[in-house]
LUMMAR-361241 format. One record per residue (C-alpha): chain; residue in one letter; x, y, z; residue number from 1. Coordinates in steps of 0.5 Angstrom, whole numbers, plus 500, padded with zeros to 3 digits. Layout:
N
<r chain="A" resn="A" px="X" py="Y" pz="Z" resi="NUM"/>
...
***
This chain:
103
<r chain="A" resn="X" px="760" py="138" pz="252" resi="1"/>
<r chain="A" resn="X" px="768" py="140" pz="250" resi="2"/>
<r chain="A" resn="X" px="769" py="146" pz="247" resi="3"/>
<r chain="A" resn="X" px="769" py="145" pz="239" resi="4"/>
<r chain="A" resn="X" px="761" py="143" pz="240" resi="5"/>
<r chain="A" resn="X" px="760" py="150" pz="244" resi="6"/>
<r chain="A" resn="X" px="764" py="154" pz="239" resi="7"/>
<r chain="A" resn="X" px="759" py="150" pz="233" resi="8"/>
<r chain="A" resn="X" px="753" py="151" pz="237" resi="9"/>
<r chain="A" resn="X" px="755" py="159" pz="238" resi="10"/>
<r chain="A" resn="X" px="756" py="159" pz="230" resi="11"/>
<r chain="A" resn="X" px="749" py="156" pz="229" resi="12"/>
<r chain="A" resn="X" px="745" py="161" pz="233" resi="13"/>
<r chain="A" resn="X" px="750" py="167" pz="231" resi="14"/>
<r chain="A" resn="X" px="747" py="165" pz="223" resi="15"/>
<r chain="A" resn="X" px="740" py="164" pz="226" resi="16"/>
<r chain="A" resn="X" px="741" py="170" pz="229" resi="17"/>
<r chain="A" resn="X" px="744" py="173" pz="223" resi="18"/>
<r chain="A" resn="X" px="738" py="171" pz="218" resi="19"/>
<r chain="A" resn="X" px="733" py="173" pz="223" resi="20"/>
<r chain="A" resn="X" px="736" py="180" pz="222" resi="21"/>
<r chain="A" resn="X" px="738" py="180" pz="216" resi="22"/>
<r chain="A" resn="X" px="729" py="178" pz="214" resi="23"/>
<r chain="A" resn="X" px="726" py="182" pz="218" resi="24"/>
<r chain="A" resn="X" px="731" py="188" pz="219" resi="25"/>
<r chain="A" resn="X" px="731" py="191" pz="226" resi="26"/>
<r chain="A" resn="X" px="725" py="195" pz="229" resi="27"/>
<r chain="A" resn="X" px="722" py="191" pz="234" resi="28"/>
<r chain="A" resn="X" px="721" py="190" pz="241" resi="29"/>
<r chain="A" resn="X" px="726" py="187" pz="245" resi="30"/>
<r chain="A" resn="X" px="719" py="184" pz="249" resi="31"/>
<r chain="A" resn="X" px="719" py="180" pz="242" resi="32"/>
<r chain="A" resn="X" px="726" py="175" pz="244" resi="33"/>
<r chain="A" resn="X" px="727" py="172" pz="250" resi="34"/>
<r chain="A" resn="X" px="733" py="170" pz="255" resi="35"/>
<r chain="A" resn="X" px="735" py="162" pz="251" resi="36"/>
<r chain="A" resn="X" px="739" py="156" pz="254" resi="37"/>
<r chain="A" resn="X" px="741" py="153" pz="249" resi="38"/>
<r chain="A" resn="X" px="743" py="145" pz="252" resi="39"/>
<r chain="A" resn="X" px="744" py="148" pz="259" resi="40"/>
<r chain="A" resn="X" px="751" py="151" pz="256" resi="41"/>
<r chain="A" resn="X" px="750" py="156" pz="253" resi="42"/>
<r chain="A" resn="X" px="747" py="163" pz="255" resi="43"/>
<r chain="A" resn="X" px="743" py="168" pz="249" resi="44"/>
<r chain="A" resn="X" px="741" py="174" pz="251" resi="45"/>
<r chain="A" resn="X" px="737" py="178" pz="247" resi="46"/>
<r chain="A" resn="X" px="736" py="186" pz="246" resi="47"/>
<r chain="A" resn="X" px="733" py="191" pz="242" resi="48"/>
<r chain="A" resn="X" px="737" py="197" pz="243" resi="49"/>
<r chain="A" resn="X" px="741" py="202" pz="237" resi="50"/>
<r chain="A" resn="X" px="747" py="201" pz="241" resi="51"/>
<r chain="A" resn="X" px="750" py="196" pz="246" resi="52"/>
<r chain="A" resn="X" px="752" py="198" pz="253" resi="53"/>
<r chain="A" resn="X" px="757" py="195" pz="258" resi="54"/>
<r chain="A" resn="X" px="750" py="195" pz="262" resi="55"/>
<r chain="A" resn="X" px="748" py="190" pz="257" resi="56"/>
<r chain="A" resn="X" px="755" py="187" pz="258" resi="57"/>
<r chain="A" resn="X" px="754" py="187" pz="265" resi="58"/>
<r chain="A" resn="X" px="747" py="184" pz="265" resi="59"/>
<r chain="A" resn="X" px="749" py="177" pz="261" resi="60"/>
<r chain="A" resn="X" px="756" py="177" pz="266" resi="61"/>
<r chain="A" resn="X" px="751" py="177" pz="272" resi="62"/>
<r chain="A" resn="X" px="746" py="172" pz="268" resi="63"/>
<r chain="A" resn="X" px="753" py="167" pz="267" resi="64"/>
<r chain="A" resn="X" px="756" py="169" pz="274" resi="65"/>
<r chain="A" resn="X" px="749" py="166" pz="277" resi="66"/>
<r chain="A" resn="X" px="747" py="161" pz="273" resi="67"/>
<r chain="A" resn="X" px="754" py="158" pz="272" resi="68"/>
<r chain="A" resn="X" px="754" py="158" pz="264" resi="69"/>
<r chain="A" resn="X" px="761" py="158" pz="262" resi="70"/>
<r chain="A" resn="X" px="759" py="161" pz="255" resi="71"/>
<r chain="A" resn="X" px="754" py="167" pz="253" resi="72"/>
<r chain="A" resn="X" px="752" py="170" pz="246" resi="73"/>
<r chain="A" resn="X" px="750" py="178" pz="247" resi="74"/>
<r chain="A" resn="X" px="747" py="179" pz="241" resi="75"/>
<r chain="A" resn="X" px="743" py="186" pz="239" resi="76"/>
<r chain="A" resn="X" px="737" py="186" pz="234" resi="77"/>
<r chain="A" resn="X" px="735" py="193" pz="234" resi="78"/>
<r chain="A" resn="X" px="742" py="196" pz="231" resi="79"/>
<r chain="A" resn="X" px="743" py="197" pz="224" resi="80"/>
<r chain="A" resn="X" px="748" py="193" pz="224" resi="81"/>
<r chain="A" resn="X" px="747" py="187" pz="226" resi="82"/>
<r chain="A" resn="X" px="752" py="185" pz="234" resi="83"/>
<r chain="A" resn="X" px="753" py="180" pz="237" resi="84"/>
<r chain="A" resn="X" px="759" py="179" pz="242" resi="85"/>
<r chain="A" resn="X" px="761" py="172" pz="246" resi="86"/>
<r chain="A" resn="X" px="764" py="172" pz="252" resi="87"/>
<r chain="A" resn="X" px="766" py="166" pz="256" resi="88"/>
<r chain="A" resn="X" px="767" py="166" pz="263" resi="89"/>
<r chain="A" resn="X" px="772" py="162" pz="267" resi="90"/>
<r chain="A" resn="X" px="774" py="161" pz="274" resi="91"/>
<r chain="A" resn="X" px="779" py="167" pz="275" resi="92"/>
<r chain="A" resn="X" px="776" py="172" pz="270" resi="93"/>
<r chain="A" resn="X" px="770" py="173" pz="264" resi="94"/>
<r chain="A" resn="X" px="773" py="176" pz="258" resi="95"/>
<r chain="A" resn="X" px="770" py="177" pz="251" resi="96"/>
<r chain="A" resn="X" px="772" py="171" pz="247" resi="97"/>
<r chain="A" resn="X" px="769" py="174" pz="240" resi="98"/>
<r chain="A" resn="X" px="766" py="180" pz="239" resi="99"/>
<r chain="A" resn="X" px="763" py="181" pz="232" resi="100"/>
<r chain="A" resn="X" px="760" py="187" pz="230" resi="101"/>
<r chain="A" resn="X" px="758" py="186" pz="223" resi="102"/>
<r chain="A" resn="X" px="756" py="179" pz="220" resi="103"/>
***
């Protein structure tokens, strides 16, 4: 999958996402999402916090470094303002690609 498609399928899940935030609010427990892997390219993990955490950050770059997925969503369902954050893992380094705070 070149990058383009992955970037196309980031955006799907992030308005999927986004809707789902958007109808129900925040509030629920986070045992109430689970991990995906979207085609085997593609890592979302999912929480239910007020704020996002460089734990948080660190957990899906773990999950990336482990599995060997390039590309993660982070996204939070329990802060007001809906978070989602994109990271990208490459051989040198992992970086945040896009961090989208409010959708």
């Amino acid at each position: 999958m070149d990058t383009t498609e992955i970037m196309s399928l980031c955006d799907l899940v992030r308005e999927t996402a986004y809707a789902i935030h958007d109808y129900h609010g925040n509030g629920y427990l986070e045992k109430v999402y689970e991990n995906a892997l979207v085609n085997e390219v593609l890592l979302i993990e999912l929480k239910a916090c007020r704020v996002l955490t460089t734990e948080h950050q660190s957990q899906l770059l773990h999950y990336l470094k482990a599995t060997g997925v390039e590309h993660g969503l982070l996204i939070n369902f329990g802060s007001y303002k809906f978070e989602i954050k994109k990271f990208v893992k490459t051989e040198e380094r992992l970086f945040t690609a896009r961090d989208h705070k409010e959708c």
